[in-house]
N, C-alpha and C positions, 0 to 999 in steps of 0.2 A: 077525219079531223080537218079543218080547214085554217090554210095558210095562212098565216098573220100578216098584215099587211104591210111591214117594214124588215129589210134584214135583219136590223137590233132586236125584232120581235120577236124575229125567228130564230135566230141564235140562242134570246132566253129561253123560248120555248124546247129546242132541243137540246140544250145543260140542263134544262129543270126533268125535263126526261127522261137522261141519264143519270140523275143524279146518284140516284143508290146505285148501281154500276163504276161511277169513277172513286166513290169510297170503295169500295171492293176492290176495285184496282189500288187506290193507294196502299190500302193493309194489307196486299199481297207483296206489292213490293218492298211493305216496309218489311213483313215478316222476312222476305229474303233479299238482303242487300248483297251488293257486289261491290267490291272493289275496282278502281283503277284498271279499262284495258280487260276488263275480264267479266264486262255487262252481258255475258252471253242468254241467258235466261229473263232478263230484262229485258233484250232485245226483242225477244220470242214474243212476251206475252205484247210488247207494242205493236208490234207487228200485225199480230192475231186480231189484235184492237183497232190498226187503222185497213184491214182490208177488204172490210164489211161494206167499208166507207167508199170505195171506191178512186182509196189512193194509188199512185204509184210508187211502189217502195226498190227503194234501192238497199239492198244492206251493206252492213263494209266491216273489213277487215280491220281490227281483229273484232269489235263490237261498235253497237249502233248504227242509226239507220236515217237513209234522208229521203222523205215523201214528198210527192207533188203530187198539184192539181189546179185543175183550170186551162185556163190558154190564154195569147195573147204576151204581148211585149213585154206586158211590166209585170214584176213578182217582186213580191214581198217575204221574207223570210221569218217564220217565228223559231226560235231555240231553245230546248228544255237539258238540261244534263241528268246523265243517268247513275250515276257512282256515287257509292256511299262512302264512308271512312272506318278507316279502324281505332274503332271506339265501342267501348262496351257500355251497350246501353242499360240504361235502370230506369224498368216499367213493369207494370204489374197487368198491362193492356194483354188482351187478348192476342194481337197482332204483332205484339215483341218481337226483336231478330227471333231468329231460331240457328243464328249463326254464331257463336260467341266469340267477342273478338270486334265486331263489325258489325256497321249500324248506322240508318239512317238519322245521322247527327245536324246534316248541314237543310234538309227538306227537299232535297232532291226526287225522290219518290211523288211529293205535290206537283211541284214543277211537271214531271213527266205526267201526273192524273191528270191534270188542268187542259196540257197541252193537247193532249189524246181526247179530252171532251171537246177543246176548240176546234179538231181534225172533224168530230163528228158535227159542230155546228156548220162548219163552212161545207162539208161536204153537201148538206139540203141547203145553205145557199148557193152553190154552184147548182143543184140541178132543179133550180126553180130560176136560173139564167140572171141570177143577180150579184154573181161574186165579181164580175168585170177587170178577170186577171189572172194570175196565178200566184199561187202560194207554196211555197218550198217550206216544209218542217227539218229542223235541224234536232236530231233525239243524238246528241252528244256524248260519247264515252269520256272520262278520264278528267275532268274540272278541276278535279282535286290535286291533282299532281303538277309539276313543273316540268315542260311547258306548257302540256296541255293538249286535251283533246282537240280544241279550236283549231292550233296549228295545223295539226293531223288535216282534218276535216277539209280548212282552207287549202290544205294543198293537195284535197282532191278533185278539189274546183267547185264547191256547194255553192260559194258566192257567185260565180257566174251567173251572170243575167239578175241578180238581185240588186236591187236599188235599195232598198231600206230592211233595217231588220229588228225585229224586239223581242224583249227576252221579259222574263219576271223572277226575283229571288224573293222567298220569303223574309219574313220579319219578324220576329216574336216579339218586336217592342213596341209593336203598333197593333190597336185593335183590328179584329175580326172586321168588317166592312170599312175598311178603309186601308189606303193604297197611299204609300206616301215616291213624289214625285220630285224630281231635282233638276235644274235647265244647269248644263255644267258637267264639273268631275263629278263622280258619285263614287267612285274608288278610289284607291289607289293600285299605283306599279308596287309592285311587290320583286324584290330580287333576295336571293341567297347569296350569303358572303361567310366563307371561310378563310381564315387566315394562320398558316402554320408559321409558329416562328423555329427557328435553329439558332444556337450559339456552341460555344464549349463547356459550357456548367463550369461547375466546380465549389468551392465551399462558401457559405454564408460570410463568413469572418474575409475572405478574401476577393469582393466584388469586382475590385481596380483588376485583377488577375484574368476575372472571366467576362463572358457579354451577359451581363445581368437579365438572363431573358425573363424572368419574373415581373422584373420590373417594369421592360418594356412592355410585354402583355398587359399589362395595366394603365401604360400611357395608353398605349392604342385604343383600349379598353373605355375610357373617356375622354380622348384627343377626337377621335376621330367622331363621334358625332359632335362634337361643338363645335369641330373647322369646318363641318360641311353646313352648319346653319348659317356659317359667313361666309363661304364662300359659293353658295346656290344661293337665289332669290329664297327671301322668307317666304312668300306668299305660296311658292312648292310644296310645303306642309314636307321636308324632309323628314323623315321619323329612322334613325336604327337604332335597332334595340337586340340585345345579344341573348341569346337562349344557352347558350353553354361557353364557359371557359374552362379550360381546364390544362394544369402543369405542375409539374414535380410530383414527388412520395412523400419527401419528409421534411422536417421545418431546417436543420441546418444545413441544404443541398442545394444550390440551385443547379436546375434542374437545365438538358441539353435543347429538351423541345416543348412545345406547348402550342395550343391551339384554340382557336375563338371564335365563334360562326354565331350568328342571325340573321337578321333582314334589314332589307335596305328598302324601306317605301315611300313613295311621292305622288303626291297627286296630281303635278305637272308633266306631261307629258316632253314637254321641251327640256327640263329639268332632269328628267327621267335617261335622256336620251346622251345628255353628257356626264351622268353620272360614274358613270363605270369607269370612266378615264380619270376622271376626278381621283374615286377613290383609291384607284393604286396607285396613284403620285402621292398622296396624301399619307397611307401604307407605310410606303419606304422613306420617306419623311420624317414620319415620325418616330422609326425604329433605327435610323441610320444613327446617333448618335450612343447606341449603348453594346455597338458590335454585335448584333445579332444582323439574322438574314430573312425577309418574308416571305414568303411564298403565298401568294392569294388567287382562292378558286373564286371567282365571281359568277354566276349562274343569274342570267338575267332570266325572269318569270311572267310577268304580264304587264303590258299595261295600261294606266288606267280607263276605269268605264265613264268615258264623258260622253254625255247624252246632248245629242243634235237639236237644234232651237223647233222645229218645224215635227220630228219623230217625239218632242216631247209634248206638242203640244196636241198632239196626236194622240196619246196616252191620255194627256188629260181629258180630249174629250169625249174619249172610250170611257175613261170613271164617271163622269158628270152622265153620262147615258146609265154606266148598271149601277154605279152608287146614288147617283144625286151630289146635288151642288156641294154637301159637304163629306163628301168621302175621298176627296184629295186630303194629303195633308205633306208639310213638307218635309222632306229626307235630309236628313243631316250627313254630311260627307263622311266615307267610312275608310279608314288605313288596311279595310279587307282587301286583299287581292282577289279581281275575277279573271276569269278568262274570254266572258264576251266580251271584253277589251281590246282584241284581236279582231274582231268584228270590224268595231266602231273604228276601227284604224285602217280601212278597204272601204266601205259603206256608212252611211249617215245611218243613227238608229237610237233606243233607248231602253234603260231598263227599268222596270217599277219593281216598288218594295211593295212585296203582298203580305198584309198584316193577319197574320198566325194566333193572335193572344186573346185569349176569351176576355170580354171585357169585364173587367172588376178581377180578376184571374193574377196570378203569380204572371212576375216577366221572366221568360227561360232564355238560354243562350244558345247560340249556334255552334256546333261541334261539342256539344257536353251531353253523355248517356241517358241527361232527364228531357231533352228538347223534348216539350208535348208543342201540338198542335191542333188548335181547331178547326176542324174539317170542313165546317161551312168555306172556309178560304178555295177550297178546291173550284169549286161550282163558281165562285168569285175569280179564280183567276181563269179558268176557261175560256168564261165571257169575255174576260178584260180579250183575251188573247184574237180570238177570233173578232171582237170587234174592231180590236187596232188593225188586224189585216185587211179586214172591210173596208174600212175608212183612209188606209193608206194608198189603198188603190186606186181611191176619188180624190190622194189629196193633192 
């Protein structure tokens, strides 16, 4: 077979090649997903997959794995995660978990196909002396959880020597051949906030006797997001919203303790960063006048994925190669938390939404037991992937 005369050539040429091999890869992984920290089986079959290729694999403790290849000063880093969620999925596909319980809900399993084809296109551009670099794969455990595999990973030093690095998340609200792109935040910080309150209870009829915690759980309840939209910049996109409250047994008792937790997210990073001081002043503020006491866990989890002016335009013009001029489209800011936000806060970098949704097709959702996907995205993010490393190394 004779070499195509441009990298981009060659890269399509070697995704179009493997193509029925990285479906087969993804509905292996989807049939068996892994949780958090325990990709051990995932790891294997990456592995197996990038060392035909002529990587160099590192693996790591407790799951996942980081490849290199090339030489030379500059590397570029691309990142795929590997952990599914527990979530039971509903399909009637062939490839369904077979783990019940858990379940490629977020697209993780594409993410890792894509990447694993990109490993395979760079590696024939590196030995046809055209990759002019090195390239570090980041195969990610743990995304899901807080803090996060990134953490892990950064602190065993993957980013060393890396100058730029790009990731890809699926989309299910955007069509099949098209990649939607954002210069800016494209996340947000995502934090856990639990708040226990304590008083002395005592009876309904007698509230002046006790510290009405009921009732302060409920100021705080919606006190506390409205004081922090004034007193953080609006333009932060401050978002909390509470998943669970919960206090007392019966209706004439108020009750000794009770407790309130959700999320705290911002799409400002600066915002982001004085938050947590913010809100437990704001906390005992607000609970100080009904004699109860707070106690607040704050759990800070990521923050946000704001994509580099130069890394994004670098993206772009990886799509305008495998899509054509109109397979960019633009990403609208999302209140998800990532964890290659940890990244972008060490190194300049960016990440594209890869569109999942069969066109004229049902829109599905991320993290729900029905997420379908269409597969032609695989072979699409591949490309994107290994083109953006091409091109970041000339840029």
């Amino acid at each position: 077979m004779t070499t195509p005369a441009t990298p981009s050539a060659l890269i399509a040429q070697v995704v179009a090649d493997h193509e029925a091999d990285l479906v087969a890869l993804r509905r292996d992984l989807h049939a068996h997903p892994e949780l958090s920290w325990a990709e051990h089986r995932t790891t294997d079959v990456v592995a197996a997959g990038l060392e035909a290729s002529g990587w160099r694999i590192q693996r790591l403790s407790p799951a996942g794995l980081v490849a290199d290849l090339g030489t030379g000063e500059r590397t570029v880093g691309l990142r795929a995660d590997l952990d599914a969620l527990p979530v039971q999925e509903v399909s009637e596909d062939p490839w369904r978990s077979t783990l019940p319980g858990v379940a490629h809900a977020c697209g993780h399993d594409v993410h890792t196909s894509a990447l694993v084809g990109a490993a395979h296109a760079l590696a024939r551009v590196h030995a046809v002396g055209e990759l002019g670099g090195r390239v570090r794969l980041f195969f990610q455990p743990a995304e899901e959880v807080m803090p996060g595999g990134a953490v892990h990973l950064m602190g065993l030093g993957v980013l060393d020597g890396v100058e730029r690095v790009f990731a890809l998340h699926c989309d299910p609200g955007v069509d099949v051949g098209q990649v939607g792109l954002r210069l800016g935040p494209l996340t947000s910080a995502a934090d856990r906030i639990e708040i226990r309150l304590e008083g002395t209870g005592g009876h309904t009829s007698r509230p002046h006797l006790t510290g009405d915690l009921t009732f302060a759980l409920a100021k705080v309840t919606t006190e506390l997001p409205a004081i922090l939209s004034r007193r953080l910049d609006p333009r932060s996109g401050v978002s909390v919203v509470w998943g669970m409250v919960a206090a007392g047994s019966a209706p004439n008792v108020i009750p000794d303790h009770g407790v309130l937790a959700g999320t705290v997210r911002i799409l400002d990073a600066v915002a982001w960063a004085e938050c947590e001081k913010l809100v437990r002043e704001l906390v005992h503020e607000i609970v100080r006048p009904y004699g109860v006491t707070a106690h607040l866990d704050y759990q800070r989890g990521v923050p946000p994925v704001v994509n580099e002016s130069l890394s994004n335009r670098i993206l772009a013009e990886a799509v305008t190669e495998v899509l054509g001029p109109d397979g960019q489209v633009t990403a609208p800011q999302s209140l998800g938390g990532e964890d290659f936000g940890w990244y972008l806060d060490q190194v300049p970098g960016a990440m594209m939404r890869l569109g999942t949704r069969t066109p004229g097709g049902p829109t599905y959702d991320l993290h729900q037991g029905n997420l379908h996907i269409d597969e032609r995205a695989i072979t699409i993010g591949a490309r994107l992937m290994a083109e953006a490393a091409w091109r970041a190394l000339r840029a």
